[in-house]
C-alpha positions in Angstrom: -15.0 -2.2 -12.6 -11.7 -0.7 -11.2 -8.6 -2.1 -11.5 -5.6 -1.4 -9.2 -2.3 -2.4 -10.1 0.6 -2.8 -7.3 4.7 -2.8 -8.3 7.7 -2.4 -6.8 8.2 -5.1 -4.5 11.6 -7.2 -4.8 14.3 -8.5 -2.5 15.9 -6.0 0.0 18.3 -6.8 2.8 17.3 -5.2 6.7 17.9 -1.7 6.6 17.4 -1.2 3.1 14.0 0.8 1.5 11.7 0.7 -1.3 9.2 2.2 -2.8 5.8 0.7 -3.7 3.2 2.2 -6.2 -0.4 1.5 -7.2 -1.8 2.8 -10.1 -5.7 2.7 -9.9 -7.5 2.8 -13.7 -10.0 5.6 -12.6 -9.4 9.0 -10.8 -8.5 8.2 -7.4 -9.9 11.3 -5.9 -13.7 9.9 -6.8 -13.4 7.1 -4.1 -13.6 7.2 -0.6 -9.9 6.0 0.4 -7.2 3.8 -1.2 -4.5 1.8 1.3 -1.7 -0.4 1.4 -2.8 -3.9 3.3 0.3 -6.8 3.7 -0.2 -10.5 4.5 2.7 -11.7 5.7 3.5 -15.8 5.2 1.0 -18.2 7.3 -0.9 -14.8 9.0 -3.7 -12.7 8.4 -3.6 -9.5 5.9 -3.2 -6.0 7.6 -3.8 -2.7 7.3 -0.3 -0.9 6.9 -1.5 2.9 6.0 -4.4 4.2 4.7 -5.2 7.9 2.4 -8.5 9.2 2.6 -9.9 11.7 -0.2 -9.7 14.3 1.3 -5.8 13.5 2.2 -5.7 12.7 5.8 -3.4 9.6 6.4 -3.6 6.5 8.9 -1.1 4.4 9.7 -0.4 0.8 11.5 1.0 2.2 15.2 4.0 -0.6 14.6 4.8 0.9 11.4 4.7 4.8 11.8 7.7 6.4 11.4 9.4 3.7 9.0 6.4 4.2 6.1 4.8 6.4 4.3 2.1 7.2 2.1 1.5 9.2 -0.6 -0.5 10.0 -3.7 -0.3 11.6 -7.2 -4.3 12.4 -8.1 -3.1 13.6 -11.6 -1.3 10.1 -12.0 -4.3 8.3 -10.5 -1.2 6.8 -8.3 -0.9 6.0 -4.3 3.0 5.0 -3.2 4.2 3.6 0.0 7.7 4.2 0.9 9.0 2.3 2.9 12.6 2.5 4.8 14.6 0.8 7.9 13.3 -2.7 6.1 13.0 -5.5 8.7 12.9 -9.0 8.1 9.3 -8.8 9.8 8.5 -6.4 6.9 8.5 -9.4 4.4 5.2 -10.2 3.0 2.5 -9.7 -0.1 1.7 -6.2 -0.1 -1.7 -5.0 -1.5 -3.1 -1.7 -3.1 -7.2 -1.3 -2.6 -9.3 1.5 -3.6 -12.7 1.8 -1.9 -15.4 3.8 -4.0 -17.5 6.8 -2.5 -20.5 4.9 -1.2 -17.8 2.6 0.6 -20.2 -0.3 -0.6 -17.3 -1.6 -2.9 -13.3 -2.6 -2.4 -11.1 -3.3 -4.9 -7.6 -5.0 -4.5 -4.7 -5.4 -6.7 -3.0 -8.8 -7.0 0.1 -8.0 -4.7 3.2 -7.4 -5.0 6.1 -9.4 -2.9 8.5 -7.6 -0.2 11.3 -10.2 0.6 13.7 -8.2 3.2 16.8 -10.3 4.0 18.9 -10.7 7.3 
């Protein structure tokens, strides 16, 4: 069983920037990916970037340029900085870590970006 464990979230006012982290409980460079999803109120969850394991990065076209990803393999850690925070950017944001044989995802609990007007 893997465990991923999202933090950083917290109210930000438009303009502003924060940095998310995920800390996965085994080596992250034994899976297949791990990416930052967000579900904003009353829609569906979306992919907002995505790290493969071999370190090639994908990103949501509305959001590139504004986000980034990142990851520490000795810290078992992915982070998602975000800057130029828009009140659209509010939502639950979510860490998964899919294993090698891509049969399995695992997903952190959330953590909640409020970005005020």
């Amino acid at each position: 069983q893997v465990q991923v464990v999202e933090s950083g979230g917290g109210l930000v006012q438009a303009g502003g920037s924060l940095r998310l982290t995920c800390v996965a409980s085994v080596s992250i460079s034994s899976g297949s990916s791990m990416a930052w999803y967000r579900q904003p109120p009353g829609k569906q969850r979306e992919l907002v970037a995505r790290i493969s394991r071999g370190g090639s990065t994908t990103y949501a076209d509305s959001l590139k340029g504004r986000f980034t990803i990142s990851r520490d393999n000795a810290k078992n850690t992915i982070y998602l900085q975000m800057n130029s925070l828009k009140p659209e950017d509010t939502a639950v944001y979510y860490c998964n870590y899919v294993t090698v044989t891509l049969l399995t995802t695992y997903w952190g609990q959330g953590t909640q970006v409020t970005v005020s007007s």
